[in-house]
C-alpha positions in Angstrom: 3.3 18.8 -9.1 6.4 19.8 -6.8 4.5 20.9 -3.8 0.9 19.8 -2.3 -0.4 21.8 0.9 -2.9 20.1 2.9 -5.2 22.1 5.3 -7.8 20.6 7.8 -10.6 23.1 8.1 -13.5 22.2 11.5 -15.6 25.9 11.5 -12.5 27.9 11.0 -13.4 30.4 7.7 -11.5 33.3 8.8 -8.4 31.2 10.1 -8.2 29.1 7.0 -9.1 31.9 4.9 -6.1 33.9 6.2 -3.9 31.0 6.1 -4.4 29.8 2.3 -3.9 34.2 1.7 -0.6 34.3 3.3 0.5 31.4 0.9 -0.8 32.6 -2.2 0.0 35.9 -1.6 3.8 34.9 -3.1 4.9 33.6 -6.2 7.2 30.3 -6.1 9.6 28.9 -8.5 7.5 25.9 -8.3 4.0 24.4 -9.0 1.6 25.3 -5.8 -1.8 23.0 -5.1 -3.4 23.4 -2.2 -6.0 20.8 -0.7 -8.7 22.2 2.0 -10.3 19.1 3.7 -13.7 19.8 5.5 -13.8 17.9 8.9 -17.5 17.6 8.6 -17.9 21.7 9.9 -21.5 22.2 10.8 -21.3 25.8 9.9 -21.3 27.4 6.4 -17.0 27.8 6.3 -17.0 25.1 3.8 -19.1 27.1 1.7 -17.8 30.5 2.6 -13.9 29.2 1.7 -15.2 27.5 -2.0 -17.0 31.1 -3.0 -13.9 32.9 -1.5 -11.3 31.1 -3.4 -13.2 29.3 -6.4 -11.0 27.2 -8.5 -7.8 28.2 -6.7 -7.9 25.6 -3.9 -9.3 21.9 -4.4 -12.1 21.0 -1.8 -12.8 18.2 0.1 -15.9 17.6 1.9 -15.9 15.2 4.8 -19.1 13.4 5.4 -18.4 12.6 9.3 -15.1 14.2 11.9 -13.2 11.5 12.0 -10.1 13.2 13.3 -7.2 15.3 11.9 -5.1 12.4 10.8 -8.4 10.7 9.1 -8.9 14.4 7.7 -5.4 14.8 6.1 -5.2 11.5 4.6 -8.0 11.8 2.9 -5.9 15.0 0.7 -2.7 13.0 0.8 -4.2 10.3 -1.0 -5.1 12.5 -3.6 -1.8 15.0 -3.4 0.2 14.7 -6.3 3.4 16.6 -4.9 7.2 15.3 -4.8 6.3 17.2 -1.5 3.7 17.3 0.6 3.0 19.5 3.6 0.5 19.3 6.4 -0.1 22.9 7.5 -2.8 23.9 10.4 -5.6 26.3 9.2 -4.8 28.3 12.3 -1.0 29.4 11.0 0.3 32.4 8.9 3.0 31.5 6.5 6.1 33.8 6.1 7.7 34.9 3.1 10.4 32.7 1.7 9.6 30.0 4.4 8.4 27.3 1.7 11.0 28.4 -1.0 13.4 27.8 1.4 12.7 24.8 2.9 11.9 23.4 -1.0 15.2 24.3 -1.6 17.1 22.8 1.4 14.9 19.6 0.8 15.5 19.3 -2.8 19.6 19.8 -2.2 19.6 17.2 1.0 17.4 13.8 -0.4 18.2 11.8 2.7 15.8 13.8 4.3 12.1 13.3 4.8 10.5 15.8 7.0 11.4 18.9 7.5 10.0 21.9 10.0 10.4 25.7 10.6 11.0 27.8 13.4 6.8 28.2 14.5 6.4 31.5 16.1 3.2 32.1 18.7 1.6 35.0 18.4 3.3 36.5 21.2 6.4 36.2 19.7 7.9 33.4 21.7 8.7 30.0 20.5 5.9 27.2 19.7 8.0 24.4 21.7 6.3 22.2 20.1 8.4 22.8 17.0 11.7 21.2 17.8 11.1 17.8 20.0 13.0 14.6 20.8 10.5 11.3 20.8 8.6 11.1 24.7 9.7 8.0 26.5 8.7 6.9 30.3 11.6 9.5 31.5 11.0 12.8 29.8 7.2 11.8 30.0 7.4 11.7 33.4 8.7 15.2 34.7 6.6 16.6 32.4 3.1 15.1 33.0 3.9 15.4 36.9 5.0 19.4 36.0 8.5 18.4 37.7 10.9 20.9 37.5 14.4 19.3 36.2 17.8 19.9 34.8 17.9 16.2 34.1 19.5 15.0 30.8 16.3 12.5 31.1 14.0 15.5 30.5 15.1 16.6 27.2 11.8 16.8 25.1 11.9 20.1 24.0 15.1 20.9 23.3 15.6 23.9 25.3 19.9 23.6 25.0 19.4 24.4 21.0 19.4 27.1 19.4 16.1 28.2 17.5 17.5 30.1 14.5 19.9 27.4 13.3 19.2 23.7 11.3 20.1 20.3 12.4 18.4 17.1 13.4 15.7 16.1 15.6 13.6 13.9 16.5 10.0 15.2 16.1 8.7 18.0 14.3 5.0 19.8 15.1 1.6 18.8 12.8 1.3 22.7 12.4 4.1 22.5 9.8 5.3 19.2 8.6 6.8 19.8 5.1 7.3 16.2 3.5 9.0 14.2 0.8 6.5 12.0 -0.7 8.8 9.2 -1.4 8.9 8.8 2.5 5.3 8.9 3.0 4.9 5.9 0.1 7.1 4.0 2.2 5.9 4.4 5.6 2.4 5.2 5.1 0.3 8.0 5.9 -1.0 9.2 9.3 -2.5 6.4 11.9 -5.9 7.6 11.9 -5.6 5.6 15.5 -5.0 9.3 16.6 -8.4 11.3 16.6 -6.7 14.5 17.5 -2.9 14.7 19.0 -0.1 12.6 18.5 0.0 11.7 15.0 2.5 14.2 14.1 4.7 12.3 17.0 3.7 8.9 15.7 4.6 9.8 11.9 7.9 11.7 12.9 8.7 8.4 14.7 7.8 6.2 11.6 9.9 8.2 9.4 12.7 8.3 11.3 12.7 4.6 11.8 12.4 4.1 7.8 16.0 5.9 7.3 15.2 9.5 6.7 16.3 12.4 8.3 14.4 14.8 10.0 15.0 18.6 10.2 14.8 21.6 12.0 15.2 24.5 9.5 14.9 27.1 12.2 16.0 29.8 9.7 12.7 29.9 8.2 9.3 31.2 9.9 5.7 30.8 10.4 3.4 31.8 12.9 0.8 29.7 14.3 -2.1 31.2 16.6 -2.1 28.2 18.4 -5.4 27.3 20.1 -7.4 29.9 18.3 -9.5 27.1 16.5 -10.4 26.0 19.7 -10.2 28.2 22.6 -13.1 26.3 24.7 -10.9 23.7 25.8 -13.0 20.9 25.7 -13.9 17.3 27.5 -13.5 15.8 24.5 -10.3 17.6 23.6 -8.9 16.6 27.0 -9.9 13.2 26.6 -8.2 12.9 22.9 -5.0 14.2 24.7 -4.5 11.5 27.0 -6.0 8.7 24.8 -3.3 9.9 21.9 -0.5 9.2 25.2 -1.9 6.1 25.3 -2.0 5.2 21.8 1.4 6.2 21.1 2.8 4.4 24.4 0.9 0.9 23.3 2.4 1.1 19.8 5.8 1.8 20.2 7.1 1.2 23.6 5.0 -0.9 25.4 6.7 -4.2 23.8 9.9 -3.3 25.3 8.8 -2.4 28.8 7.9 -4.7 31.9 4.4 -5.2 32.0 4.7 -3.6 35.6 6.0 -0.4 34.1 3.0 -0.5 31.2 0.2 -0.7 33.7 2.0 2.2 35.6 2.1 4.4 32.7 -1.6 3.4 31.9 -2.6 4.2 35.0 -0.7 7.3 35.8 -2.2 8.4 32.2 -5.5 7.6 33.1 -5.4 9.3 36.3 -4.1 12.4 35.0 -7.6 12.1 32.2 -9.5 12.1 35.1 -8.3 14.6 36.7 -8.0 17.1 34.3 -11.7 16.2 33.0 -12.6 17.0 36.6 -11.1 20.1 36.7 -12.8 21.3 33.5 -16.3 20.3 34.3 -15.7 22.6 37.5 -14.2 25.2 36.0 -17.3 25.5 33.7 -19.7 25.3 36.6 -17.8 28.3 37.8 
């Protein structure tokens, strides 16, 4: 198999419906399979998608939510792909975007992740797309919403140009097209992370194994971000910060002052609060 797609699917039969369509609506030079996990949807999308599509997508049915990275392993353990690529069930797929991006991958092996330019549907950029790794600096000014021309706060990478390809740091778990090779020697997703910050966390392990990863912002998709879950959530709030923390812990924390990693716990946990606070009143309102 040359190329395995992997889509997590919570209660989302028109959104994953539509983006599994605007894959196999093209033909490739290549062998397509694409995976559709069930996060354990208590609705009948699980159903709905296997009538839909029959034998043209391979199910898997989660007994329990046990998060998005715990969701997408589950099809990467099974993915047979030289390349593998996690795609949200909430994104449309442009023409030529995966033909593309095979080809640049299969002409440039040192690389081992590679992304696209991810359009909202407004038209503007998904920033989330083109990232360097967060640290305690560019962390800072943007938790505390400080507005900054600092070098420090480079996260996005406003500087760069969106149609062109080069390296970055960190791509977005909307649209992370991988080389398996890569994955078998760094491992798969933490499934740490419930919800947020795996994509970060793998980009960071790959990167740290030798590989390259790439912004191919010549190539397209569109990702209705949010849509799966408009309501925002306590619990999605909660999995926000916690994946801060997470991240933090695993890969910084060892080479801060202890000072600095109770600051950043409890500047993180503040913020939790806060913003849970503000939810609960803005629902009572």
């Amino acid at each position: 198999m040359d190329l395995s797609v992997v889509i997590v699917n919570y209660q989302t039969f028109e959104l994953t419906k539509n983006t599994i369509n605007s894959i196999l609506e093209y033909e490739y030079p290549f062998d397509v399979e694409i995976f559709v996990v069930d996060n354990a949807s208590s609705d009948d999308s699980l159903s709905k998608l296997k009538d839909y599509f029959g034998n043209k997508v391979k199910f898997i049915a989660s007994v329990e939510n046990n998060g998005f990275a715990a969701g997408n392993n589950q099809a990467l353990r099974q993915a047979t792909g030289k390349y593998q690529l996690l795609l949200n069930s909430d994104t449309i797929v442009w023409e030529n975007t995966l033909g593309d991006i095979y080809n640049y991958m299969e002409n440039h092996p040192d690389v081992g992740a590679c992304g696209c330019q991810v359009l909202l549907e407004n038209g503007e950029l998904d920033k989330a797309c083109k990232r360097s790794f967060p640290n305690v600096k560019n962390s800072f000014f943007r938790l505390f919403h400080i507005p900054t021309k600092s070098k420090d706060d480079n996260y996005n990478l406003t500087d760069l140009p969106d149609g062109e390809v080069y390296e970055i740091d960190c791509l977005t778990g909307a649209f992370m097209f991988m080389r398996k090779e890569a994955l078998d020697q760094i491992g798969l997703l933490d499934e740490t992370f419930f919800m947020y910050g795996e994509d970060i966390d793998l980009c960071y392990r790959i990167k740290h194994g030798g590989w390259k990863i790439i912004y191919y912002g010549k190539s397209k998709i569109t990702h209705l971000k949010g849509a799966s879950s408009k309501k925002q959530k306590s619990k999605l709030i909660y999995e926000f910060y916690r994946a801060m923390y997470i991240y933090y812990k695993k890969h910084h924390a060892d080479e801060s002052f202890f000072i600095v990693n109770w600051v950043v716990y409890i500047g993180i946990a503040l913020l939790c609060a806060l913003k849970l606070f503000l939810n609960i009143f803005k629902k009572k309102n």
